[in-house]
C-alpha positions in Angstrom: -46.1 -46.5 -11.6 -48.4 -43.2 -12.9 -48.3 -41.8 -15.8 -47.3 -38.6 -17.0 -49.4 -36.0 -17.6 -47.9 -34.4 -20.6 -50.0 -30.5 -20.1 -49.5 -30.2 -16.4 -45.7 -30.7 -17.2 -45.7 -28.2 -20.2 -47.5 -25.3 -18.8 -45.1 -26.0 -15.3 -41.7 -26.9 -16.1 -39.5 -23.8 -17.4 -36.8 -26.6 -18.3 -38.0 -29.7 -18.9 -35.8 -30.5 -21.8 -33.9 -33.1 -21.1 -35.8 -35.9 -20.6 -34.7 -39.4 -18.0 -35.1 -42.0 -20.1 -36.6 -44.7 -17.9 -36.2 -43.0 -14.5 -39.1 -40.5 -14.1 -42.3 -40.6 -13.6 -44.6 -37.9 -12.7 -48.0 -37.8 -11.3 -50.7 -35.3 -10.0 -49.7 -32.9 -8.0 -51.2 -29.5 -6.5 -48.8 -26.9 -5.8 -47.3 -27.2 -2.8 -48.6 -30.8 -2.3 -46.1 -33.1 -2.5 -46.3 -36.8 -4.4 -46.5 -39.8 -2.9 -43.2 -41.3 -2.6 -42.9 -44.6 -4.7 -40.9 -47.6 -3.8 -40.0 -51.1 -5.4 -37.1 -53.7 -4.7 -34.3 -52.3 -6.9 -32.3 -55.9 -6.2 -31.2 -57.9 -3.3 -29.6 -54.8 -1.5 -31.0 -51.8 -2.5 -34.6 -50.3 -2.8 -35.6 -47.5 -5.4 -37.4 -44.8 -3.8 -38.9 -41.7 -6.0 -40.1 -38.6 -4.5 -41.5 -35.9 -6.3 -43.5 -32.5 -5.7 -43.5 -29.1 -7.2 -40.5 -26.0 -6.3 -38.9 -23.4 -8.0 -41.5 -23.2 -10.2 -41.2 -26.6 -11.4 -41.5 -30.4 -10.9 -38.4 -32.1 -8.6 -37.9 -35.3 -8.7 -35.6 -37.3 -6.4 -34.6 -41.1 -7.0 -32.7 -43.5 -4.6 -31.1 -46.4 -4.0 -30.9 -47.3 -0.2 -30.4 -50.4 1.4 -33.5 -49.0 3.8 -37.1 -47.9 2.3 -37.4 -45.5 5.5 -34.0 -43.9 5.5 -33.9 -42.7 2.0 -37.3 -41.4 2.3 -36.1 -39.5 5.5 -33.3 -38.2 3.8 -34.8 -37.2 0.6 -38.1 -35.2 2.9 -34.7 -33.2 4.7 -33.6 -32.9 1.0 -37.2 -31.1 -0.3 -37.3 -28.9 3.0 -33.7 -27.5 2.1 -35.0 -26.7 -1.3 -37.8 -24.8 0.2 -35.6 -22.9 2.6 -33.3 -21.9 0.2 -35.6 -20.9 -2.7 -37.7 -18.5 -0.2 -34.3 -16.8 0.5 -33.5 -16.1 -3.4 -36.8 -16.0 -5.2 -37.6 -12.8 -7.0 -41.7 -12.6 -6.9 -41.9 -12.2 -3.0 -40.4 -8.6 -1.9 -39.8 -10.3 1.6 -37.2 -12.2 0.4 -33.3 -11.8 0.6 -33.1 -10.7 -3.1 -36.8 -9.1 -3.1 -35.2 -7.0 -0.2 -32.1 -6.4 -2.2 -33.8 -5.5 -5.7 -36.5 -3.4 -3.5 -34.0 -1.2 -1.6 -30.9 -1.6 -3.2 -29.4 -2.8 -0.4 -28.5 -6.0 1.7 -26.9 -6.5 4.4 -25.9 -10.0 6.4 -27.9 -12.5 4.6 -27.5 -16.0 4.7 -24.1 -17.5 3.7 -25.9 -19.2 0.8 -27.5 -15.8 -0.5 -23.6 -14.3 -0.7 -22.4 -17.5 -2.3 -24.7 -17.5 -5.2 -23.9 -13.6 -5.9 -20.2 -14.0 -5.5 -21.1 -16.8 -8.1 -22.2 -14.5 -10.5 -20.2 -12.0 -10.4 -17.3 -15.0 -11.1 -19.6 -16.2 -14.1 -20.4 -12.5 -15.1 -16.4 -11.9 -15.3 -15.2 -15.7 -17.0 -17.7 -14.7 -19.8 -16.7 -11.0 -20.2 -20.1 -10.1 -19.3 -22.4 -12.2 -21.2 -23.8 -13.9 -18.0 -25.3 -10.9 -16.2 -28.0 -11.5 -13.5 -28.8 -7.4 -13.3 -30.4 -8.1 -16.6 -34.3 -7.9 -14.7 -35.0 -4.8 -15.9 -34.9 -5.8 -19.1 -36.8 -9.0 -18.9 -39.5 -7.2 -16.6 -39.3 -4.6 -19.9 -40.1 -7.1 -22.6 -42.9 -9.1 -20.6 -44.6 -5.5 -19.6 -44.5 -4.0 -23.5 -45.8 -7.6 -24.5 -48.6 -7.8 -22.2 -49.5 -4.0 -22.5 -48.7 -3.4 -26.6 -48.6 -7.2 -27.5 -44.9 -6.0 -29.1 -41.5 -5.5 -28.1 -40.8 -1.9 -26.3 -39.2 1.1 -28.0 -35.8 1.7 -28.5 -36.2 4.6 -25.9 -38.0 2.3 -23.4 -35.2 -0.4 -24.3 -32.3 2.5 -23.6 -33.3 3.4 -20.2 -33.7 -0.1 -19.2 -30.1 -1.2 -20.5 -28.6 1.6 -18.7 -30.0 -0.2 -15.3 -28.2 -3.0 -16.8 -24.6 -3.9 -15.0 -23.1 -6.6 -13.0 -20.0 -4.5 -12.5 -22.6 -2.2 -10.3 -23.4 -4.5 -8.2 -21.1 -4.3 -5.0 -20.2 -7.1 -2.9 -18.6 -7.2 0.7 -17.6 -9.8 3.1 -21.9 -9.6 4.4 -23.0 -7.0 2.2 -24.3 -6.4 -1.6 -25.5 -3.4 -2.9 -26.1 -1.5 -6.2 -24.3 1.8 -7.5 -26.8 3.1 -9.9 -30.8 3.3 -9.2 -33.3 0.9 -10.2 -31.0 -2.2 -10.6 -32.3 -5.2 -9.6 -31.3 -9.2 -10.2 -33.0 -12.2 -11.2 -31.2 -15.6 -10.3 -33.1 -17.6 -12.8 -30.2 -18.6 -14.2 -27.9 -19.9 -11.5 -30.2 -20.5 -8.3 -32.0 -23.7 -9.4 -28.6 -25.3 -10.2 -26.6 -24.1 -6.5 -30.1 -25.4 -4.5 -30.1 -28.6 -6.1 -26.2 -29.4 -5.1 -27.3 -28.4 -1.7 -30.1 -31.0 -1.7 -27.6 -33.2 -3.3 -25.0 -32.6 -0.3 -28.0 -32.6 2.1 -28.5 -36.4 0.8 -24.9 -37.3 0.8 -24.8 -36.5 4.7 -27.0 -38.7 5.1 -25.5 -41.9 3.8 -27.4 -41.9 0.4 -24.7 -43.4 -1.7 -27.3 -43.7 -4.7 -29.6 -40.7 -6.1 -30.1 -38.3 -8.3 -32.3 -34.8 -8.4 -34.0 -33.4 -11.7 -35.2 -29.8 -10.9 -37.0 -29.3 -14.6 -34.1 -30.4 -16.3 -31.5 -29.2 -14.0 -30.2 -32.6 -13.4 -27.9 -33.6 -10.8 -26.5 -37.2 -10.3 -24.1 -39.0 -7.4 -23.0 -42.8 -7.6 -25.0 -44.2 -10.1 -27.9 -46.4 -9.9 -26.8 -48.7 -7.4 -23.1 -51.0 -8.0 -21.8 -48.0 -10.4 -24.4 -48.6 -12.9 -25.0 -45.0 -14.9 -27.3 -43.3 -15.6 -28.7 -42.3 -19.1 -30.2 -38.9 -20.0 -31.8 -38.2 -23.0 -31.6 -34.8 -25.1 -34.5 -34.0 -26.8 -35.5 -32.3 -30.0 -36.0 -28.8 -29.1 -39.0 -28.8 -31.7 -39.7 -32.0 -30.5 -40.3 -33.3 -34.1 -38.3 -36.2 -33.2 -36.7 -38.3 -30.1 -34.2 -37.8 -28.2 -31.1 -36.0 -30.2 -28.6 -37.6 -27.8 -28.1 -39.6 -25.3 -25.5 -39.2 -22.6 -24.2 -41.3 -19.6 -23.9 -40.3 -16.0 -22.2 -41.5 -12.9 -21.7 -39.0 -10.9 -21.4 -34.9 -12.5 -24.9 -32.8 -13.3 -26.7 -32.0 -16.9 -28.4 -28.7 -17.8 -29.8 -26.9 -20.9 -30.9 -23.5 -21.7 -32.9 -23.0 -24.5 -35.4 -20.5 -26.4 -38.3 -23.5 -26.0 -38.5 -22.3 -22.2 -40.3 -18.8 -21.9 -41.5 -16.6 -24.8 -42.9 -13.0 -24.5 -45.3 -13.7 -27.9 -47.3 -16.3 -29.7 -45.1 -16.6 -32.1 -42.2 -17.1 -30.2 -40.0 -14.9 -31.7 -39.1 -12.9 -28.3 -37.8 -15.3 -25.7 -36.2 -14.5 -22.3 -32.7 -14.8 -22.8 -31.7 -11.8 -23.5 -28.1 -10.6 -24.6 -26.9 -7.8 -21.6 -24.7 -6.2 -25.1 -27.5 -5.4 -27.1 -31.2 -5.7 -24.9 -32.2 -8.3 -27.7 -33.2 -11.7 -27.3 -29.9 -14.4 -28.7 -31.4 -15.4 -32.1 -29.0 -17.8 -33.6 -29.5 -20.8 -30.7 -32.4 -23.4 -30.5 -30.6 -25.5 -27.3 -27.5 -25.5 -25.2 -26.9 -28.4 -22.7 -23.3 -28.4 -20.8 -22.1 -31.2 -18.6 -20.1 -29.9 -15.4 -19.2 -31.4 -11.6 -22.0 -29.1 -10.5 -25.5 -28.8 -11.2 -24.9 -24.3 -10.3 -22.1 -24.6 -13.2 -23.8 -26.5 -15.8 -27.0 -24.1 -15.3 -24.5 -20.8 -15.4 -22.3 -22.2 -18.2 -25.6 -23.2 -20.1 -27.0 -19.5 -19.9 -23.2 -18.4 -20.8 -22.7 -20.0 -24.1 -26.6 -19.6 -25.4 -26.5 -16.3 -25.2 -23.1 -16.0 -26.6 -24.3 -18.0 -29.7 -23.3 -21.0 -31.3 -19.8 -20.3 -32.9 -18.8 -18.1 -29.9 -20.1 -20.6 -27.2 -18.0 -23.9 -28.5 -15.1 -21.9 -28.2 -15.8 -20.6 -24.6 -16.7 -24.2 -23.8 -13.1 -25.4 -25.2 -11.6 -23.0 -22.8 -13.3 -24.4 -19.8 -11.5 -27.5 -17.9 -13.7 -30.5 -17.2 -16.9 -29.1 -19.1 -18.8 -30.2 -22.3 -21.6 -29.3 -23.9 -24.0 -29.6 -27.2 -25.1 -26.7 -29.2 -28.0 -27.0 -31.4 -28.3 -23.7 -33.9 -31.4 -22.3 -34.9 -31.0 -24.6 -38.1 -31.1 -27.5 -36.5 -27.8 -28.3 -36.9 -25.6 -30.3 -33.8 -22.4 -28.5 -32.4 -20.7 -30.9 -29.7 -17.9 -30.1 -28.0 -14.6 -31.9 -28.0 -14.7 -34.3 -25.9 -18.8 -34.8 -25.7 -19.1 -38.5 -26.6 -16.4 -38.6 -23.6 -18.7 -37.5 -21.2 
């Protein structure tokens, strides 16, 4: 198998955090040029197929286990063209898009079914966290990245002011095949929920297909269903997120997704004091979390849920989580120190 290539991975992957131990392996790739697919005799019934290439700004990999080499590859190609289709309906750099159209205009009207269920998504993760997941935060990202790259600083509190007031997800209006804004200048970023609702698409995609045996890692955004092969699980390893160590933790998976967010991913400054998740209350980066990594039933959940309780903070964000059937999660503090949940170990 290749090797990893430990810079084309850093300076790619937004979330590559948690870590497959003894699963992935990623080669060279050029953007939009896929991998070649790799496959080896898993035992007597099943092959393990991999297939990686870049999307959604990262490295997805897909694993597996088929009784047939050809089938699986089949179904995991119809897998990566979903994930194409999908993330050119909700990316934010390309104005033709669905939500370029909606953040351009302010406006939207009969999109895709997919593009309504990922707003009507946020708007339910916007309200269950009484506001603190809020994907009309844009113009404030787009503020800090601009006053960084133009003043190599944060912006003013004036410049911050007018931003926040474009700041809202109770302005943003959804109908039955409609979505619009109620104040000027809004726009959304699904950065923080999109990667996690493609990637259970993909996952169904496979399902329908009669792949019993797989699992997806979008950067991190890790999805598994069935195992690897005869209900064997599979094991996911946490990372330091100042990577001065191994793994922190290492959970098991059957079937159920993974995701982190954490301040390691995208940073306005050298010094990495300004990072993009940004608190909708205040229009300042959350200080007091290094890592949060939630376990769900869904890969769109854990990714929401994730974003929810980092920028809530650590002491906030283990009680949200203990309020929350069927989800767990790890909180690591700027200190270092390890918050699990309740029932973590469980998971």
């Amino acid at each position: 198998m290749k090797q990893p290539l430990p810079e084309m991975t850093k300076s790619i992957s937004r979330r590559a955090f948690l870590s497959l131990t003894g699963t992935l392996s990623l080669g060279v790739a050029t953007l939009g040029v896929p991998l070649p697919t790799e496959a080896v005799k898993f035992d007597h019934n099943l092959y393990k197929v991999s297939k990686s290439h870049l999307g959604m700004g990262t490295f997805i990999n897909m694993i597996a286990f088929h009784p047939s080499q050809g089938e699986a590859e089949e179904a995991m190609g119809r897998a990566f063209e979903e994930i194409n289709r999908l993330t050119a309906f909700m990316t934010r750099f390309e104005s033709s898009s669905y939500i370029g159209h909606l953040n351009g205009s302010g406006f939207l009207d009969n999109p895709p079914t997919e593009v309504m269920e990922v707003l009507r998504s946020s708007l339910h993760y916007y309200r269950l966290s009484g506001g603190t997941f809020d994907i009309t935060i844009k113009p404030v990202v787009d503020l800090y990245q601009e006053s960084f790259r133009v003043n190599n600083g944060p912006p003013s509190s004036q410049a911050l002011k007018e931003a926040m007031e474009k700041v809202g997800s109770r302005h943003l209006k959804i109908s039955k095949s409609s979505a619009s804004f109620d104040r000027s200048g809004m726009e959304v970023t699904l950065d923080g929920i999109a990667k996690g609702y493609i990637v259970d698409r993909a996952m169904d995609l496979l399902r329908q297909q009669n792949i019993q045996h797989a699992l997806i890692n979008a950067g991190g955004d890790i999805l598994v269903y069935g195992g690897k092969g005869e209900e064997k699980p599979w094991k996911i390893g946490i990372q330091d997120p100042w990577k001065l160590k191994g793994h922190v933790d290492v959970v098991t998976l059957i079937n159920g997704a993974i995701a982190t967010s954490g301040n390691y991913e995208v940073f306005f400054d050298r010094e990495k004091l300004f990072h993009h998740l940004i608190r909708p209350s205040s229009g300042s980066p959350a200080p007091e979390t290094a890592s949060v990594t939630i376990r769900a039933a869904s890969c769109m959940e854990a990714d929401a849920i994730a974003t929810c309780v980092y920028v809530m903070g650590p002491a906030r964000g283990n009680q949200f989580i203990g309020q929350l059937p069927s989800i767990e999660g790890l909180v690591i503090n700027s200190q270092g120190k390890k918050m699990p949940s309740s029932g973590w170990k469980r998971v």
